[in-house]
C-alpha positions in Angstrom: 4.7 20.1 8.2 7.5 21.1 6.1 9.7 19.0 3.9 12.1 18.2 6.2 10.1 15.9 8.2 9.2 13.4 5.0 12.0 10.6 5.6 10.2 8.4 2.3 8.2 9.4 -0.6 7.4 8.1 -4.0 5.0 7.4 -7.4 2.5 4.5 -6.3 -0.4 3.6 -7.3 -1.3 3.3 -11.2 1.7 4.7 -12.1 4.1 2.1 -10.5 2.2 -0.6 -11.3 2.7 0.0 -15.1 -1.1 0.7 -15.6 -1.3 4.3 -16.2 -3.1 5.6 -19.2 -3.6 8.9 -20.5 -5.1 11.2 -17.7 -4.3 8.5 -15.0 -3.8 10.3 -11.9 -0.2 10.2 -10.4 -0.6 9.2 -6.7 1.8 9.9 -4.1 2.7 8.1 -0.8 5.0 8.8 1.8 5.7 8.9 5.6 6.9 11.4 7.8 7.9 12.1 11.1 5.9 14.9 13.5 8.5 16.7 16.0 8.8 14.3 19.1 7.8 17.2 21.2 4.1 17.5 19.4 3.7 14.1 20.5 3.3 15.2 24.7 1.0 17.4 24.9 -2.6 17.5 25.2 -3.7 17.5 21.1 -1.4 15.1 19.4 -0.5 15.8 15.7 -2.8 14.9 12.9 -1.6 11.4 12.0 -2.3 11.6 8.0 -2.0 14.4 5.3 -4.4 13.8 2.4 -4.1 16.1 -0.8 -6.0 15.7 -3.7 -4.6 18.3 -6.1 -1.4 16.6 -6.5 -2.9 13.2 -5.1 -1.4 13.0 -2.2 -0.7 10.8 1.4 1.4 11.1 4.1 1.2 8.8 6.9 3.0 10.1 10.0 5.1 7.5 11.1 3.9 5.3 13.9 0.4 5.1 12.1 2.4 3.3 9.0 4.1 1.1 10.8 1.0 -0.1 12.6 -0.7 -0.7 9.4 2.1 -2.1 8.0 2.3 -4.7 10.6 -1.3 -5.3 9.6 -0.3 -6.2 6.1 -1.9 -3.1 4.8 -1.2 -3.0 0.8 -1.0 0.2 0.4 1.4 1.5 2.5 3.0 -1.5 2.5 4.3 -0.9 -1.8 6.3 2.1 -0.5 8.9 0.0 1.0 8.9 -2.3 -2.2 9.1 0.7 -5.6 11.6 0.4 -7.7 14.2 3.2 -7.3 13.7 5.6 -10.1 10.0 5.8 -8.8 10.7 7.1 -4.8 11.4 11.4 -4.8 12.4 11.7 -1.0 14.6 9.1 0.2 16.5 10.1 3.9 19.0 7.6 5.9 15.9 6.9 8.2 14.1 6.1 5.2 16.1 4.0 3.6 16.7 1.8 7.2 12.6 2.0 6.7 12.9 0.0 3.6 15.7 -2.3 4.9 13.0 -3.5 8.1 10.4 -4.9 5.3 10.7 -8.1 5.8 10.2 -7.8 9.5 6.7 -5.9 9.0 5.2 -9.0 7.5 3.6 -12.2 8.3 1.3 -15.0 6.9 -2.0 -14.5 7.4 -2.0 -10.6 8.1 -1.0 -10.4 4.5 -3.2 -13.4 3.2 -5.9 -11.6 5.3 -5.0 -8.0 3.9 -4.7 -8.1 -0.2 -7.2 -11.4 -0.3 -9.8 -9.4 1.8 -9.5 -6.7 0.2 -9.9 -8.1 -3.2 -12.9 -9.8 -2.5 -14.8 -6.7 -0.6 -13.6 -5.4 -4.2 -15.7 -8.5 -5.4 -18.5 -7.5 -3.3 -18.6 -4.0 -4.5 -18.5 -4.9 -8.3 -21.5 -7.9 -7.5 -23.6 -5.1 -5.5 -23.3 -2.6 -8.8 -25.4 -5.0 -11.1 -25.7 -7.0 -14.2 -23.6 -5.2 -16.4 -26.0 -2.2 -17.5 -23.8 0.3 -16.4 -23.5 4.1 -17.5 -20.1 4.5 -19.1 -19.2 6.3 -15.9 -19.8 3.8 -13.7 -18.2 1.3 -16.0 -15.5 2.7 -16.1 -14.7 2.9 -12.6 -16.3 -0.5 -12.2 -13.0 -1.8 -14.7 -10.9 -0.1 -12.7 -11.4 -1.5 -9.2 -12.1 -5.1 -11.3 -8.0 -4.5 -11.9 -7.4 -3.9 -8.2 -9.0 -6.8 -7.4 -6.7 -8.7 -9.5 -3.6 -6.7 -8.7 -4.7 -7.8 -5.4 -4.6 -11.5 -5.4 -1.6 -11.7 -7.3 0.6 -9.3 -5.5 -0.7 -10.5 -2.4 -0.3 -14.2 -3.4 3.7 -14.0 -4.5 4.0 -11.8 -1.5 2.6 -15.0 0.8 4.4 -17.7 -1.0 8.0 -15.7 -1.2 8.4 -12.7 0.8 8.6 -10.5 -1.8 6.2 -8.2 -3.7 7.1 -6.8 -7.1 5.0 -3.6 -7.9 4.8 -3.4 -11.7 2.7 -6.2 -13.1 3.7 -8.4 -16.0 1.0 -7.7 -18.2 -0.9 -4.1 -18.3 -3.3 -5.1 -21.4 -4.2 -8.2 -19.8 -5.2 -6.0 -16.4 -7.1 -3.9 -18.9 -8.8 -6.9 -20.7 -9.9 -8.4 -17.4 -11.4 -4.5 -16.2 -13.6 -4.9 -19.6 -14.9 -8.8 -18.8 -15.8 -7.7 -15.3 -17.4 -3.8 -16.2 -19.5 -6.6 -18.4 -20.5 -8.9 -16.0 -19.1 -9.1 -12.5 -19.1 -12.8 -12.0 -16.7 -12.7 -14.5 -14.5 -12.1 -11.2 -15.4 -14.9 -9.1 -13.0 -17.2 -11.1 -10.1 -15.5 -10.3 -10.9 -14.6 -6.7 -11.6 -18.8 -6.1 -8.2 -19.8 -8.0 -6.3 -17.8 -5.3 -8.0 -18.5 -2.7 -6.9 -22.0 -3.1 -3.6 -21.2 -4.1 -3.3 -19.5 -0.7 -4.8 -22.9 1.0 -2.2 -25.1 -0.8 0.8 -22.8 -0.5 2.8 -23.2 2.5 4.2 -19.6 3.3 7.8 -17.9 3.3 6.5 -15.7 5.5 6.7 -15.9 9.2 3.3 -16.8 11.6 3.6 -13.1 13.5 5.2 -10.4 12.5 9.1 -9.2 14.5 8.0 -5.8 16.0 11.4 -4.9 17.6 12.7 -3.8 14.6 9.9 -1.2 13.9 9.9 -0.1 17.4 13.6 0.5 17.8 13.5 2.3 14.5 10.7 4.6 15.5 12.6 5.4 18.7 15.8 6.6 16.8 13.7 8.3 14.7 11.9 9.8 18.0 15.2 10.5 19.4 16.2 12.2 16.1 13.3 14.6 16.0 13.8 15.5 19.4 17.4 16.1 18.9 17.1 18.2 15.9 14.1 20.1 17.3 15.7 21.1 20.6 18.8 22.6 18.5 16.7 24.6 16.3 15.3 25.7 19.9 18.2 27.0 21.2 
């Protein structure tokens, strides 16, 4: 895969969420599209590109638009950074980011960033009572900040359709990391206040998702790939 197939990249993760510390990694996302003639043979193309030295994902792009429409959070922020933080942005990109709002509805996304922050529960409760090797602490903060990335993201998401990626208070992430690497019920608080703020908040979001829009943007950016492919063919 060369460069030319990445339509949108950018700095998620830590980083973009204003929670980077010294020697943070610098995590990457984007999506890219394989060469529409890959796609009919026998052995499709590999559908993700996973690098770990830079940290690195590409998600080819049907796959990310199927877990988009699944609420996924994490490929969902790409469409949602700020613009100083994306490094590849292409005309079929930037359509990308203008279908967001499409790719989303109620309970995929309450079921998404609120399940995922209480399997993030699950895993911190499952680690024990606190006596922890520094290690493991440490790691143990870090997903305890997920978690509450998590809810809240999620929850303004849910109540008005729109996500905003940095968080409002980095040492308060980092203060609530410590109280959980302590004692993991510590958690449980936070994880029950949003789940009743999602039960008492009606949503802005729609009950299903609007798939045309994906699926007529993947077919121009089939039809692109195919174009430009069978040029450099001939």
């Amino acid at each position: 895969m060369t460069s030319k197939n990445i339509l949108l990249s950018g700095i998620v993760g830590s980083t973009a969420y204003g929670l980077a510390r010294e020697g943070s990694d610098v995590d990457r996302l984007g999506v890219f599209a394989a060469p529409t003639e890959d796609l009919h043979g026998l052995h499709p193309p590999k559908e993700s590109h996973v690098t770990t030295a830079p940290d690195s994902t590409l998600h080819e792009v049907a796959k990310w638009c199927r877990l988009a429409l699944r609420g996924n959070p994490t490929v969902n922020e790409l469409v949602w950074l700020p613009d100083e933080l994306y490094e590849v942005r292409t005309p079929l990109g930037d359509e990308l980011i203008g279908l967001r709002a499409s790719l989303l509805s109620a309970k995929r996304v309450r079921d998404a960033y609120l399940g995922y922050a209480t399997q993030q529960f699950k895993r911190l409760y499952d680690r024990g009572d606190g006596a922890l090797c520094a290690d493991t602490r440490k790691r143990t903060a870090k997903h305890a900040r997920h978690l509450k990335r998590l809810c809240g993201q999620g929850y303004e998401l849910y109540a008005t359709g729109h996500l905003s990626i940095r968080v409002d208070d980095p040492d308060e992430y980092y203060r609530f990391g410590e109280q959980v690497a302590a004692d993991a019920m510590a958690a449980l608080p936070l994880l029950q206040h949003y789940e009743q703020a999602f039960d008492e908040t009606r949503s802005a979001l729609p009950e299903q998702a609007d798939e045309a829009p994906a699926e007529a943007w993947l077919r121009r950016v089939r039809a692109h790939y195919y174009a430009v492919e069978g040029r450099e063919g001939s």
